[in-house]
MARVO-968245 format. One record per residue (C-alpha): x, y, z; residue in one letter. Coordinates in Angstrom, 2 decimals. Each point is the difference from the previous one (the first is absolute). Layout:
N
node px->X&py->Y&pz->Z&resn->A
...
***
This chain:
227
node px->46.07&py->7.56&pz->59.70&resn->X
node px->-2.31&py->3.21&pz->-0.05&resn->X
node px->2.62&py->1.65&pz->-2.61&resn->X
node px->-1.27&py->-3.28&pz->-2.04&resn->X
node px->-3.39&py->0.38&pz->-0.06&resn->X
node px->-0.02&py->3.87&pz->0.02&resn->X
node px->2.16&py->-0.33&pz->-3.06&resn->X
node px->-2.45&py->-2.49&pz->-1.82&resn->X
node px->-2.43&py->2.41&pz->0.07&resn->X
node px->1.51&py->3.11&pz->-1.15&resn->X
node px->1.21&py->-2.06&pz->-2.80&resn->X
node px->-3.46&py->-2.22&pz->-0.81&resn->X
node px->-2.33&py->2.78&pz->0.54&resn->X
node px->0.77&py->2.48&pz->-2.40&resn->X
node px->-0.17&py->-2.74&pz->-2.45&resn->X
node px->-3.57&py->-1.73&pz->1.47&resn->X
node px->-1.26&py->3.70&pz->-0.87&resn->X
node px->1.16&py->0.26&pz->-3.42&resn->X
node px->-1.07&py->-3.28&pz->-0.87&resn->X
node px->2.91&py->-2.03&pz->-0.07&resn->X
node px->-0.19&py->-3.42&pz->1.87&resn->X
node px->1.48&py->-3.50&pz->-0.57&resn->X
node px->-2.92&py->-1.72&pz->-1.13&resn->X
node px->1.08&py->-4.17&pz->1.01&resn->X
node px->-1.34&py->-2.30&pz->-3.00&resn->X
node px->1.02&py->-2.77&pz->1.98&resn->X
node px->-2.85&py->-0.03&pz->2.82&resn->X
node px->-2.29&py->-1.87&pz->-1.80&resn->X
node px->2.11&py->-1.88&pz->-2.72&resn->X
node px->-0.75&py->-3.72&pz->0.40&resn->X
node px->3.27&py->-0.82&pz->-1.76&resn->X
node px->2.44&py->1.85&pz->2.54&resn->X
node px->2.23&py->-2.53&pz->1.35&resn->X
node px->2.49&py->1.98&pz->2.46&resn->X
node px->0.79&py->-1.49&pz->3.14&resn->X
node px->2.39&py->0.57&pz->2.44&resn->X
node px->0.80&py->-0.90&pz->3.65&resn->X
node px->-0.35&py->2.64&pz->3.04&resn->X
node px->0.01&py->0.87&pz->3.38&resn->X
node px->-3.53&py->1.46&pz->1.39&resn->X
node px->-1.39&py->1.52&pz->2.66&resn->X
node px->-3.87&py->0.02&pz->0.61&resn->X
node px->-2.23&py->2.27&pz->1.90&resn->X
node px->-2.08&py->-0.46&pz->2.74&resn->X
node px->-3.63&py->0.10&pz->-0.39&resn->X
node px->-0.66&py->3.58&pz->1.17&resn->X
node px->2.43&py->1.27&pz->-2.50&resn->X
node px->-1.20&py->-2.24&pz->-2.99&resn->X
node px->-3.40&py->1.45&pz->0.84&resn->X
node px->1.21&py->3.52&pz->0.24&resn->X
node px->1.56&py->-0.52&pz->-3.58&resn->X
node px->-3.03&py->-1.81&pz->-1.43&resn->X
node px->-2.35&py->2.60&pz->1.35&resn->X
node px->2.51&py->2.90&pz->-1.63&resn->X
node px->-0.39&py->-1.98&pz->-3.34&resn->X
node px->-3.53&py->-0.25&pz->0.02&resn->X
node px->-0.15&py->4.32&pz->-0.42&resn->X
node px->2.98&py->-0.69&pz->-2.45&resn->X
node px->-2.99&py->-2.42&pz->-2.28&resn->X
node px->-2.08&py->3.10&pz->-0.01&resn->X
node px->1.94&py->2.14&pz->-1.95&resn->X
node px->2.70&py->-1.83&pz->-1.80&resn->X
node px->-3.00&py->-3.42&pz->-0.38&resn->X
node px->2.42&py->-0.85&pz->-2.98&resn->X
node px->3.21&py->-0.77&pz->1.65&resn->X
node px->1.92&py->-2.86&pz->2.45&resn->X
node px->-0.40&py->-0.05&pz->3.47&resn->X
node px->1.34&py->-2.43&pz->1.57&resn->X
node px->-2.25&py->-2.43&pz->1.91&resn->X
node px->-0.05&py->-0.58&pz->3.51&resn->X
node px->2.30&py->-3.79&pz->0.12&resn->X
node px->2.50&py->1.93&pz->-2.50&resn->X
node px->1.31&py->2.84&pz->2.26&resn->X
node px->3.33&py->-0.89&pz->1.02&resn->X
node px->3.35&py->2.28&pz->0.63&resn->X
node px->3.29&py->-1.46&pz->-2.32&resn->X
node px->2.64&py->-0.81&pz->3.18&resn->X
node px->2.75&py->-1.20&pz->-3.17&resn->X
node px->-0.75&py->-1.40&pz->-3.26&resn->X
node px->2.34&py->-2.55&pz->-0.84&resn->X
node px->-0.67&py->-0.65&pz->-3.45&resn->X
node px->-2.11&py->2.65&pz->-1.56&resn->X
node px->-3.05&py->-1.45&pz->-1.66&resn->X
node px->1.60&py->-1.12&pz->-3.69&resn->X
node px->-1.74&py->-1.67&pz->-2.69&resn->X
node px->-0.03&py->-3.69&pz->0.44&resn->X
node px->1.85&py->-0.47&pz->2.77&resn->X
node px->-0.44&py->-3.14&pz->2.01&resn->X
node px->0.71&py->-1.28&pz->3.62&resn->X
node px->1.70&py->-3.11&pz->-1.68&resn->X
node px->2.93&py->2.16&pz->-1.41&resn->X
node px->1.04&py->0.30&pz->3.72&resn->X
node px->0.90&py->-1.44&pz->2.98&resn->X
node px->-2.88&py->1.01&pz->2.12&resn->X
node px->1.37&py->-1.59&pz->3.53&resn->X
node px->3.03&py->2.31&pz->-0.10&resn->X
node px->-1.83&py->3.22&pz->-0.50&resn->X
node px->-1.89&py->-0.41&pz->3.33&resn->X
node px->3.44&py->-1.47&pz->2.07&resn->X
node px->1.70&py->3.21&pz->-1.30&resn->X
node px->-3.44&py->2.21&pz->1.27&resn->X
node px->-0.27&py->-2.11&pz->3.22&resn->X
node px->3.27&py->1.17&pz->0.46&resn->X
node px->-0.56&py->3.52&pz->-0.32&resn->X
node px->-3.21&py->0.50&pz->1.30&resn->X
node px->0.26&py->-2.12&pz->3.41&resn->X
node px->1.43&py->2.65&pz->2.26&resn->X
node px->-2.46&py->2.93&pz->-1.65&resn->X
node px->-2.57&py->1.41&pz->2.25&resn->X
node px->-3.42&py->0.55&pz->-0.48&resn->X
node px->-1.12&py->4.16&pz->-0.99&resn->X
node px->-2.47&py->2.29&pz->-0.71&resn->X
node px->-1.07&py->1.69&pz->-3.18&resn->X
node px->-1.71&py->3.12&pz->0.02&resn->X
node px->-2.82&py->0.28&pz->-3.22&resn->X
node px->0.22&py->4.20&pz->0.00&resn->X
node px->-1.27&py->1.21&pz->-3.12&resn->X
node px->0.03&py->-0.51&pz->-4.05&resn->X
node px->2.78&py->1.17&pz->-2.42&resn->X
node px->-0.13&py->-0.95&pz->-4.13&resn->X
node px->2.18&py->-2.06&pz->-2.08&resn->X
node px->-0.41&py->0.17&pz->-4.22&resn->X
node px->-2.46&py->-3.27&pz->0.76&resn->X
node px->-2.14&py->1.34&pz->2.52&resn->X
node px->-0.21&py->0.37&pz->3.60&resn->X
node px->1.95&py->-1.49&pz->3.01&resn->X
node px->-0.61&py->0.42&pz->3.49&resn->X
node px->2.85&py->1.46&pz->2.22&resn->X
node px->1.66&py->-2.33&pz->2.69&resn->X
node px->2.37&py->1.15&pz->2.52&resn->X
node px->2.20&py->-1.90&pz->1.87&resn->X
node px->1.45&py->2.01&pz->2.80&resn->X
node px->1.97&py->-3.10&pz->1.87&resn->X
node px->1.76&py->-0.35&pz->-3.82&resn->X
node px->-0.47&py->-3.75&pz->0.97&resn->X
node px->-1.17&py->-1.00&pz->-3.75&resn->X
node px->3.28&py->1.70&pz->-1.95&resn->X
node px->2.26&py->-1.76&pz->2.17&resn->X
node px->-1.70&py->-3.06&pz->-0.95&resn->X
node px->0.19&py->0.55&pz->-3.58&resn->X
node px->3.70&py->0.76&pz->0.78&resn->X
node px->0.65&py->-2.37&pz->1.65&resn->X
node px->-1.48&py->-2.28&pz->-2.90&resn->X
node px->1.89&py->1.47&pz->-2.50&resn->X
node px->2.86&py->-0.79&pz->1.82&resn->X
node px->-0.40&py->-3.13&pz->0.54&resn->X
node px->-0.87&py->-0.28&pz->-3.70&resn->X
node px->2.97&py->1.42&pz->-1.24&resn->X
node px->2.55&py->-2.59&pz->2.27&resn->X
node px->-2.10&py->-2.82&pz->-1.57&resn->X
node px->-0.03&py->-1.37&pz->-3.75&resn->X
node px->-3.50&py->-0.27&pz->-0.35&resn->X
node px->-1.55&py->2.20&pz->-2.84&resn->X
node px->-2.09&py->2.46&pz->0.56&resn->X
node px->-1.09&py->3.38&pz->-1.61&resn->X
node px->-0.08&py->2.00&pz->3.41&resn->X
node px->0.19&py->3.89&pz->-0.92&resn->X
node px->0.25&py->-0.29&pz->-3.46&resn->X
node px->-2.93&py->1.63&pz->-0.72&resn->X
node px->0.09&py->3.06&pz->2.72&resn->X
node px->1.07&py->-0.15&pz->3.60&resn->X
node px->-3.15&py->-0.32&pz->2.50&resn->X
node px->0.42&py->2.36&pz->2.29&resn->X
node px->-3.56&py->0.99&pz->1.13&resn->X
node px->-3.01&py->-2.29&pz->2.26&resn->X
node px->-2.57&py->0.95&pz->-3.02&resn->X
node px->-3.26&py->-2.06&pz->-1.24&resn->X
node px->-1.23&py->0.44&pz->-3.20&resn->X
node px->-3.41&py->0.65&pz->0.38&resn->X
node px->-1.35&py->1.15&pz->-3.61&resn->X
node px->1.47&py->-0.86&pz->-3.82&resn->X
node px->-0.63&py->1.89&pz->-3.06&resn->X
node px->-1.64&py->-2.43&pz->-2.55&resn->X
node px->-1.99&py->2.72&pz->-2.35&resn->X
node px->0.53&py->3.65&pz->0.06&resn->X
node px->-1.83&py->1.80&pz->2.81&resn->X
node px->-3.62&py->1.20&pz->-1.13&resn->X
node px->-0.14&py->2.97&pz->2.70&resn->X
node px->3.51&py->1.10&pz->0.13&resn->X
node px->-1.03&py->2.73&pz->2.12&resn->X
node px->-2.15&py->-1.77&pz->2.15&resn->X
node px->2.72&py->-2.44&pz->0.51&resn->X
node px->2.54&py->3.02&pz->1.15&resn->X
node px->-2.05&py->1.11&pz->2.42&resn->X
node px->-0.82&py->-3.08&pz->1.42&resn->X
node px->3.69&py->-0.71&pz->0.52&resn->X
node px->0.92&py->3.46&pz->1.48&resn->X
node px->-3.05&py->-0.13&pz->2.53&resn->X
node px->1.38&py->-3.41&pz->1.09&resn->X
node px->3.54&py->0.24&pz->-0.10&resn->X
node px->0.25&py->-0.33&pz->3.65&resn->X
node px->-2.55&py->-2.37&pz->0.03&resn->X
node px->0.74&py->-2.71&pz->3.22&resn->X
node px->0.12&py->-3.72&pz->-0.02&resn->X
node px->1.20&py->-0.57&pz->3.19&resn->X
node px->2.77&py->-2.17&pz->1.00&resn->X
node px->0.75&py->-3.46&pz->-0.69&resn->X
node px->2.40&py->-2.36&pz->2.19&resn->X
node px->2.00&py->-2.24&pz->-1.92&resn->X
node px->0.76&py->-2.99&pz->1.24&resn->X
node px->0.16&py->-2.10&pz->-2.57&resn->X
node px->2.07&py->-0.12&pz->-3.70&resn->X
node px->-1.00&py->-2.12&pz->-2.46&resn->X
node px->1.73&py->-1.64&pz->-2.64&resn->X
node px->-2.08&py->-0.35&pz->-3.23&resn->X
node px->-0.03&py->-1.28&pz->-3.61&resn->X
node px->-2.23&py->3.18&pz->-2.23&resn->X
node px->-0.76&py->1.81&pz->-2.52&resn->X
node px->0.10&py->3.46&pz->-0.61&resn->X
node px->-2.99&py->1.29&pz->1.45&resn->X
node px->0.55&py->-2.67&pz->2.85&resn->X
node px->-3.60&py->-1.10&pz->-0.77&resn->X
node px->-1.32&py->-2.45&pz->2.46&resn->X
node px->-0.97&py->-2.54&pz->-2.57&resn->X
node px->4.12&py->-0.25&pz->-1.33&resn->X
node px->1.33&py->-0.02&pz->3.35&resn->X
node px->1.58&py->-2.75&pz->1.54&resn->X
node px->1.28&py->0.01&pz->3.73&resn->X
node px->3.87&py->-1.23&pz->-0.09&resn->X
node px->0.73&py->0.50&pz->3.99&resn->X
node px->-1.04&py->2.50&pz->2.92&resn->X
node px->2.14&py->1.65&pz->2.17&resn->X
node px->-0.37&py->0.50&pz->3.02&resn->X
node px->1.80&py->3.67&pz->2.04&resn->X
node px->-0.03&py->0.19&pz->3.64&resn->X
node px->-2.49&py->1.76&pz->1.62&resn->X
node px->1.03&py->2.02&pz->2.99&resn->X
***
């Protein structure tokens, strides 16, 4: 997971300091209609604070851009249909996606995720999570597996393969005002700590892209077993 993030930001750095950022129109555009249908994972309170607190020195020198508000910080477990414009929870059979997640998820355990740092994507910044008991990749495996020996549709991977326990914390919606301000803010706090979050808990949800509290809707929780 570290080769991950390290890589992200050898890659986005370079390119934060020349400039050259993914500036997403979308944030505020009334008329976006994407939705999709994911599995979640929320924070506990000391971490959400940690992250709100980190995003509040973000507003001081980038005021301009998106952070993401306290009730929106999530980690992606599995999307199963990437948000897509107009899609609707009537074009499927709801009741059989959660028998066929029941049925993966009811032997997983409950883990920890570590919140160690910040790393860059071409949108902004994302918090580092590490999951040492690699708990959360066997349940996306075992998802996808369980996916694949179905026929229900889905669009699991199609975009990229999620590897890493990241948050999104920050998105690009103008170009930076105080690029250099901006760099150093991110290299002082690139090992910046959150703290650790236990997750007991996956929730099923109907969203958008931004998973913005207002367009969510709760499908089913799922309960892992705590030790």
């Amino acid at each position: 997971m570290e080769q991950i993030y390290q890589k992200m930001w050898s890659d986005n750095l370079p390119k934060i300091k020349q400039g050259t950022i993914h500036i997403d129109q979308n944030i505020t555009n009334p008329f976006d209609n994407r939705k999709g249908i994911t599995l979640l994972i929320r924070f506990e309170p000391s971490v959400r604070l940690a992250m709100t607190s980190f995003l509040e020195k973000t507003k001081l020198i980038a005021p301009n851009q998106y952070s993401y508000p306290n009730s929106d910080l999530h980690i992606t477990a599995l999307s199963i249909f990437s948000c897509q414009a107009n899609f609707k929870l009537h074009q499927i059979h709801l009741a059989d996606y959660k028998n066929l997640i029941s049925k993966a998820l009811h032997t997983q355990k409950a883990f920890d995720i570590n919140f160690k740092g910040i790393t860059l994507s071409p949108t902004g910044i994302v918090a580092k999570g590490y999951d040492d008991s690699g708990i959360l990749n066997e349940i996306r495996n075992n998802l996808r597996a369980v996916f694949k020996a179905s026929a229900l549709d889905n669009t699991i991977d199609q975009r990229y393969v999620l590897k890493a326990a990241h948050c999104t914390l920050l998105r690009f919606k103008a170009p930076l005002q105080a690029t250099t301000k901006f760099v150093d803010f991110v290299e002082q706090h690139q090992d910046f700590s959150f703290g650790t979050t236990r997750v007991k808990q996956i929730d099923f949800v109907y969203n958008d892209w931004y998973m913005k509290a207002k367009n969510v809707e709760l499908l089913a929780s799922y309960s892992l077993e705590d030790s």
